[in-house]
N, C-alpha and C positions, 0 to 999 in steps of 0.2 A: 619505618616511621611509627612511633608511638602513639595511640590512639589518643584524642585531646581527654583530659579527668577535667570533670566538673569542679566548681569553688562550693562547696557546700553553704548549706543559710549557719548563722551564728546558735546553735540549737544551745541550750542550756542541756546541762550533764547529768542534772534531774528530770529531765522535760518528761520522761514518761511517767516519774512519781506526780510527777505537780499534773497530770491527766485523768490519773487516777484521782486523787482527793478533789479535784472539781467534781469526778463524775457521782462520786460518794458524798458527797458535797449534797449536789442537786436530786439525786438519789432519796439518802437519809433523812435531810428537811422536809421533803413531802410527806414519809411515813410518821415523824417525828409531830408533824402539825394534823394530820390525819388522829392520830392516839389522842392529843392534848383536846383535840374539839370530839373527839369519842366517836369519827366516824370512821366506816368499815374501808378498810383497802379495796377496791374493786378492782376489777380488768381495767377498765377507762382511765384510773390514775397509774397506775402502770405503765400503761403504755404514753400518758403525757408527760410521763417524767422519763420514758426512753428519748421519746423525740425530742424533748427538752435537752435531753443532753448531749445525743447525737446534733442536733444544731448548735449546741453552744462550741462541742468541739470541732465542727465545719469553720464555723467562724473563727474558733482560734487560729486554726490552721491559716486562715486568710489572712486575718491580721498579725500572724507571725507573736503571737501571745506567750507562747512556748520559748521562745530564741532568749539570748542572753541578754540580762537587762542590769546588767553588771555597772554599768555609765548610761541607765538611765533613770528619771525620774518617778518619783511615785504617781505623782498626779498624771503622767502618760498611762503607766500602768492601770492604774485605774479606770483611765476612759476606755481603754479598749478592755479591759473587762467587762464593762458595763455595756460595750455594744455588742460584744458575741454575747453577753445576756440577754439583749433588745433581739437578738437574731433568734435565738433559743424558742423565747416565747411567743417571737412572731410565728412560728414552725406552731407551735401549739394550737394557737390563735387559728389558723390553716384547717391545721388538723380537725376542731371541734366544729368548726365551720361547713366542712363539705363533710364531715363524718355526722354532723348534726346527734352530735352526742355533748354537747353542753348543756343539758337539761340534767344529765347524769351524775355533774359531779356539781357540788359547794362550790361558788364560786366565791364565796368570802375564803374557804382553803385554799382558793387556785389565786386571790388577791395576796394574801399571807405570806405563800411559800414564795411569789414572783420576790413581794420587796423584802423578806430574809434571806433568798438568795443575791442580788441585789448585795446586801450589807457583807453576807458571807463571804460570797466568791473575792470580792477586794479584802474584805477584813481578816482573813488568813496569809492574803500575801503581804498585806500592810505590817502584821506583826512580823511576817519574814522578813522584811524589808529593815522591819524595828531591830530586831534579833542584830542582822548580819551590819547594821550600821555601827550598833554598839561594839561590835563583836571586833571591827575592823576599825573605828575609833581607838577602843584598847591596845590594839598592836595585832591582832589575831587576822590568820586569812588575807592575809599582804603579800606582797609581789611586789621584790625591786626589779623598775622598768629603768630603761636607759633606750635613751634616740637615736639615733643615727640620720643625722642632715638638721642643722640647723637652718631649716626652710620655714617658710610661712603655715602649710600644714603642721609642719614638726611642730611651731611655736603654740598652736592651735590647738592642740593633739596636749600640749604642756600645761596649758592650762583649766584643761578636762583635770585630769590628772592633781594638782596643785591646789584649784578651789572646790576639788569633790574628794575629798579624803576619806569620807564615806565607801567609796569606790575599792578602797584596800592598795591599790598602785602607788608607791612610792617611787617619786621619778628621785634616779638619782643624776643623772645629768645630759647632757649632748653632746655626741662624738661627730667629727666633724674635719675633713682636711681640708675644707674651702670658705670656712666661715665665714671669714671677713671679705669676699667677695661677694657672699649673699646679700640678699635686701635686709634683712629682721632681723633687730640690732639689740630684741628685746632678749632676755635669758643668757647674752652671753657668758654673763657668770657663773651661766652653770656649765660654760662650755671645758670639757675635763680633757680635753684632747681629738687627736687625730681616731681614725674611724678602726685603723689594727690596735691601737691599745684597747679600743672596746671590745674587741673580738676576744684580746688577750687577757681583759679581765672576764668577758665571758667564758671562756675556756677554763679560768681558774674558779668559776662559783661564785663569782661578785655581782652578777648579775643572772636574772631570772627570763623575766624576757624583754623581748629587743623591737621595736617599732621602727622598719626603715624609711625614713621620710626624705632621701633623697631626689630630685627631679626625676622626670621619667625620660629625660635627656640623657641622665647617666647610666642608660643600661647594663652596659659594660660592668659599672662599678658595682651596681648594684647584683650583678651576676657573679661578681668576683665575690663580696660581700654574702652571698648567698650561698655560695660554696666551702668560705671558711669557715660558716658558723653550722656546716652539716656534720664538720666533725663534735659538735658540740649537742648536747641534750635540752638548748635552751630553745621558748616557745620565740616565734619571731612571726611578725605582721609589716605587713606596708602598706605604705598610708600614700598612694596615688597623690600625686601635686595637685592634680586639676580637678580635686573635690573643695579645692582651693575658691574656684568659680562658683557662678550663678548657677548651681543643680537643683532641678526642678524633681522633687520625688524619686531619685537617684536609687537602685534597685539591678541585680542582677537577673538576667533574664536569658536565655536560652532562643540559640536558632539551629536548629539539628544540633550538629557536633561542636557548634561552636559559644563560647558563653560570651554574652556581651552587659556593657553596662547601662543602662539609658543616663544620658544627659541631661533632657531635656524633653520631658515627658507631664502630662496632666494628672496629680494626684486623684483625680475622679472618676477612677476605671472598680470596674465590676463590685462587690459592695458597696463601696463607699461613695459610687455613682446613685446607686440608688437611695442611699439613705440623706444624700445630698436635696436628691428631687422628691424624697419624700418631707424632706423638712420645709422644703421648698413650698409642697401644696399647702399641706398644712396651716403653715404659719400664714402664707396669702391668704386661704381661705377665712382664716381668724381674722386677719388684720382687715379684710373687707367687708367682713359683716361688720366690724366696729365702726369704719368709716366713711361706708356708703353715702348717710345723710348728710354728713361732712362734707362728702366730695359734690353731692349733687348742688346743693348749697353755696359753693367754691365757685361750682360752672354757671349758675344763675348768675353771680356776683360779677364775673368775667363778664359775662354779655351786656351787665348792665354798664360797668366800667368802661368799656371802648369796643369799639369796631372787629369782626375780627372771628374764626372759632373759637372755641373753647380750648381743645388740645391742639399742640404743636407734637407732628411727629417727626424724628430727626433720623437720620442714617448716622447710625456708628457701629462699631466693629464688635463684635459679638467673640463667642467662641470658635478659636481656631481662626479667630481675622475674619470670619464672614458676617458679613453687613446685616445689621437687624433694625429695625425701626422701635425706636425708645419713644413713650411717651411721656409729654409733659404738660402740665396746664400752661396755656400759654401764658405769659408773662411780659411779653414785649410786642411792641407793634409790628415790626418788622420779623420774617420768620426764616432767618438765614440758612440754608442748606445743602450747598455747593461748595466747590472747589476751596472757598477763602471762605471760611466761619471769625469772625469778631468774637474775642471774647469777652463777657457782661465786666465793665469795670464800673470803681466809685461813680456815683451822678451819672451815670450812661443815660441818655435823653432817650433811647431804644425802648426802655422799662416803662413800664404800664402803673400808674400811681398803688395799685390792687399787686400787681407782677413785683415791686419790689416789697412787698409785706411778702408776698408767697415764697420768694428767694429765701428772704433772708431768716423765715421758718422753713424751709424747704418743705414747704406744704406744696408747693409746686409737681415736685415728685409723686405724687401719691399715685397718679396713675400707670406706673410703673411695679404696683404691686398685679395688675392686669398683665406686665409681659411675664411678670415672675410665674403667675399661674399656666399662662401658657408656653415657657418652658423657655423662652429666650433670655433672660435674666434669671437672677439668683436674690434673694433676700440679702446675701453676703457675700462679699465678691471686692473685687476693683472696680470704680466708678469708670463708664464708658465714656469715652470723649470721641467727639465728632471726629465722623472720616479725617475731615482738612486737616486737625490736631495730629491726628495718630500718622499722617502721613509726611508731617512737620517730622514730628519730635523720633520716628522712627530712626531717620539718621542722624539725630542729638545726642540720644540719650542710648548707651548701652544696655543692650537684652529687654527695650523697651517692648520688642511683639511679644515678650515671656507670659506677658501680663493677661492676652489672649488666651494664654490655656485653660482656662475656666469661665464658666460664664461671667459677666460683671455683675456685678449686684449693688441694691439703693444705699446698703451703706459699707464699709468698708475699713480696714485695718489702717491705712493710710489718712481716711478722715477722721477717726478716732483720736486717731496722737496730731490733726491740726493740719493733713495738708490737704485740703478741700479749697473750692474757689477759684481767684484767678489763679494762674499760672504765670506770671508776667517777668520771671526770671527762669534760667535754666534752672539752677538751683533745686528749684521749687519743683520742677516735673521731674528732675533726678528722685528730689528726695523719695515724692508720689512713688514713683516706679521701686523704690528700694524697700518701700513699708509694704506694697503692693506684692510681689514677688517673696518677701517673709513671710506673709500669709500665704503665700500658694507652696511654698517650702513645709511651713507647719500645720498644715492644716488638718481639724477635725470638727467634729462639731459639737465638742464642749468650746472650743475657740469661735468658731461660730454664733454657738451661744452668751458666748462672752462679749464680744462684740456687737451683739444685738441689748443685751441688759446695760453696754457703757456708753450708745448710742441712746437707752432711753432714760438713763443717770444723766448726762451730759445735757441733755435736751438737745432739739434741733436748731438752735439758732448758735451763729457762727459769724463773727465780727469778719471773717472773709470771704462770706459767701453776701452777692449783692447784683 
């Protein structure tokens, strides 16, 4: 029996030139800003532009910075440049801290070289990116693809390809002996035949490489398929059906000898865990020196309005499904928290004359930037809903616990585009769940940040929330 081979990560074919010119990169701009302001090279800048770069290329490595970005975006690219940057400096930042040698160097040179690295490290790849788009708009550095299985991936996979011509892939069609049995009725026109004429114009040079997107049902076929194009020199990929599904940060990963895929896993594991909980302190600790007087002001108002405390604290489902206590100002007489939760609708007689001014600014929430600091909420995230809710909608609503894999946070990708408030149709907690679940698919924290700037564009009040 033959020992299991690893699936290698997607490396780009330059990846060690493009490591080199970061490192020269981050290197030359320090000595380069050193000369212009006339001061001397020392040991200390030396060695913060070693560590500067040895962290920057740690973090590459982790964020997979290097791998092929052939089908993806600039503005991806970019973010993750700029966080193995943020990683880099943090290293530095370290470094002059316990080495208590920041007295030794300019710190207007060490301000300098941060934000023209910073502009550099993307602005080289940005022109690459310029370069190879024109280059592959013209006709240059193209690759005719052609499918095999006119499936939902395949059709998926087709319009990568189609509306990124950028990309240099010229699809030229889909091969296919079961077509019209299939679901996806879109591209049939490009469907050029049964799955041996692809082979057999592969064979003759008509095509370059091959994408097989047939079920993972047909392994047979696909093994017959895989044998006939070994006599060929053409590249060939497959595109798994069931990336079709709800995948949650979808990643190759390794158990001994054997290599597995995750499914369904929390994009907020090891850096991007931390820079999550660092954005997290941060931005609470800001937002609560701003609104202290605010909130103490809110909680006198409450006491004088009606009977009652001031916060209501609720049980909802936290990260990984376990139960955290969210706070809120309260807002209503009664303070539901059991098995059966009411949810707040128009003219609810529940609502406190003061409760629904706070609703429907969601000024209510404020004291939820308190679970955010201490670490049970997110500043950005899926809005949590009561136990009773989540234990409803669980068996409603498909890959609804998905939503659990990250902390919840005060506002969200979901309330952004409008589905905040009641819930009083299925519909409407589908939708939640499906904007909810995009964000934990894409997540970073320039998206993060973007969500928080359209959150304070938008303002907080919301014709559904009451």
């Amino acid at each position: 029996m033959s020992e299991p081979r690893y699936v290698k990560d997607s490396a780009n074919a330059y990846s060690a030139l493009y490591r080199c010119i970061d490192f020269l990169i981050i290197q030359t701009s320090l000595f380069l800003i050193l000369s212009l302001r006339e001061e001397a090279y020392i040991h200390t800048y030396l060695v913060v532009g070693l560590i500067a770069s040895i962290g920057f290329l740690f973090a590459a490595e982790s964020y997979q910075l290097y791998r092929c970005w052939r089908l993806g975006e600039f503005s991806r690219i970019a973010s993750y440049t700029f966080l193995c940057w943020v990683a880099g400096v943090f290293c530095v930042v370290i470094f002059l801290f316990f080495s208590k040698t920041s007295l030794d160097i300019s710190r207007l040179i060490v301000g300098l070289w941060i934000v023209f690295n910073s502009i550099a490290l993307a602005g080289w790849r940005f022109l690459l990116y310029l370069f190879l788009y024109k280059r592959r708009q013209a006709g240059f550095y193209t690759r005719k693809v052609a499918i095999f299985g006119l499936t939902q991936s395949g059709v998926l996979l087709a319009e990568q390809f189609i509306n990124k011509p950028e990309t240099g892939y010229i699809l030229t069609g889909f091969y296919d002996d079961r077509a019209d049995t299939r679901s996806p009725t879109k591209y049939k026109e490009h469907l050029l035949g049964g799955i041996n004429q692809g082979i057999e114009l592969a064979k003759a040079g008509g095509i370059e490489v091959i994408y097989i997107a047939l079920p993972l049902a047909a392994q047979k076929r696909i093994e017959g398929v895989l044998r006939s194009l070994g006599d060929t020199t053409i590249d060939v990929f497959i595109v798994p059906d069931f990336f079709t599904f709800n995948l949650l940060n979808a990643r190759l990963s390794h158990l001994g000898a054997i290599q597995t895929i995750s499914v369904y896993e929390s994009p907020m594991t090891g850096p991007s865990r931390l820079l999550k909980r660092l954005e997290d302190i941060l931005g609470s600790l800001v937002i609560l020196t701003i609104i202290a007087l605010p909130m103490l002001l809110i909680a006198l108002l409450i006491k004088i309005d009606s009977r009652g405390p001031v916060l209501f604290k609720q049980l909802r489902y936290g990260l990984d499904g376990r139960a955290i206590q969210v706070w809120k100002f309260r807002s209503m007489h009664s303070m539901e928290n059991g098995k059966v939760v009411n949810q707040a609708v128009r003219n609810d007689v529940r609502i406190t004359k003061l409760g629904a001014i706070l609703r429907q600014t969601s000024l209510d929430e404020l004291p939820q930037f308190i679970n955010v600091l201490f670490g049970s909420m997110s500043l950005v995230g899926p809005r949590p809903h009561a136990v009773a809710h989540n234990e409803e909608y669980r068996k409603l609503v498909d890959y609804y616990m998905l939503r659990h894999k990250v902390k919840p946070g005060i506002t969200g990708w979901a309330q952004i585009n409008g589905w905040r408030g009641e819930t009083d149709t299925l519909v409407k907690m589908q939708k939640r769940v499906e904007f909810d679940l995009e964000y934990i698919r894409n997540w970073s924290i320039s998206f993060d940040l973007k969500i928080i700037c359209l959150t304070i564009v938008r303002g907080f009040r919301d014709k559904n929330a009451y």
